[in-house]
C-alpha positions, 0 to 999 in steps of 0.5 A: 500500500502506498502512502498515498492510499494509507493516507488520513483524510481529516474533515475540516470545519469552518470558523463561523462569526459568533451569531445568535440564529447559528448558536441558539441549539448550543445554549446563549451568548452576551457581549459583556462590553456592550452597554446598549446590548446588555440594556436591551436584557436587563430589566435595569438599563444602565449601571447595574445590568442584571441577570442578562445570562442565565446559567443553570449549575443544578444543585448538587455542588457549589459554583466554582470559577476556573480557568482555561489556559487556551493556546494559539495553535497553527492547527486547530484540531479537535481531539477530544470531545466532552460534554455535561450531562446536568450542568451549563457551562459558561465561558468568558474570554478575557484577555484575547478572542478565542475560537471554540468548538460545540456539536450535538451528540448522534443518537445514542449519544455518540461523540462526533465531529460530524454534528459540530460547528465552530465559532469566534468568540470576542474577547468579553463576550459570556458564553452559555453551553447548554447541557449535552453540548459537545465541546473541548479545548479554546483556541486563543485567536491573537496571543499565545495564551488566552484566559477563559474563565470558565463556570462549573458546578465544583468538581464537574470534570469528576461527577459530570463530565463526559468524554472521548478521545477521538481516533486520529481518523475520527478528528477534525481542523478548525479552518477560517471560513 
């Protein structure tokens, strides 16, 4: 066999502009930076916006704040896919853009990248993922090292984290559309 014909073909998915009718299925997303924006939402229009994004934590642990180390990469591979049976979680970019990754699992909840769809996501802007939202690793978009807050129910990758290392033939690359 050839090298050729032993070849990989990996399946490539386009970076699309966050927007709300393509990221509705996934959960919600807020521009933290946009005044009038966040007054459109809050029933307060200046000063104090209120509950602009809600973020359903269950009730098992308390709510924790972490923090996502993500990378600027030449490629931008997916390979790993996870997702939370009873929580949200939410992510908030600080100090750079970042892309992110999300799909639905197939029936029986199978983990793919055949159902996912990737987004940039402006530094500042709040991020809600819905529960059973596939997702992995952020990518930094301009620095190295991108900080993302991320917001979890204490010790979810222990007690609700669901996850699959894909095969090398089962992974995709995150291309700019």
């Amino acid at each position: 066999m050839s090298v050729k014909e032993n070849e990989i073909k990996t399946k490539v998915i386009r970076i699309k502009k966050l927007d709300e009718k393509a990221f509705a299925k996934y959960g919600q997303f807020q521009n933290l930076l946009d005044d009038e924006a966040l007054a459109a939402r809050s029933i307060f229009p200046y000063g104090f916006f209120a509950d602009v994004v809600k973020l359903d934590l269950g009730n098992t642990t308390l709510p924790t704040v972490s923090v996502c180390q993500a990378k600027k990469q030449e490629e931008k591979r997916i390979t790993m896919l996870e997702a939370h049976q009873f929580t949200c979680e939410g992510l908030l970019p600080l100090d750079d853009d970042v892309v992110i990754f999300v799909g639905t699992p197939l029936p029986g909840r199978k983990f793919s990248v055949d159902t996912v769809e990737a987004f940039h996501v402006p530094r500042g802007t709040f991020v809600r993922l819905d529960p059973m939202i596939l997702h992995g690793a952020q990518f930094a978009v301009n620095r190295e090292i991108a900080h993302v807050a991320c917001f979890l129910p204490g010790r979810t990758f222990k007690n609700d984290m669901l996850a699959e290392f894909l095969a090398e033939e089962e992974q995709a690359v995150l291309a700019d559309e």
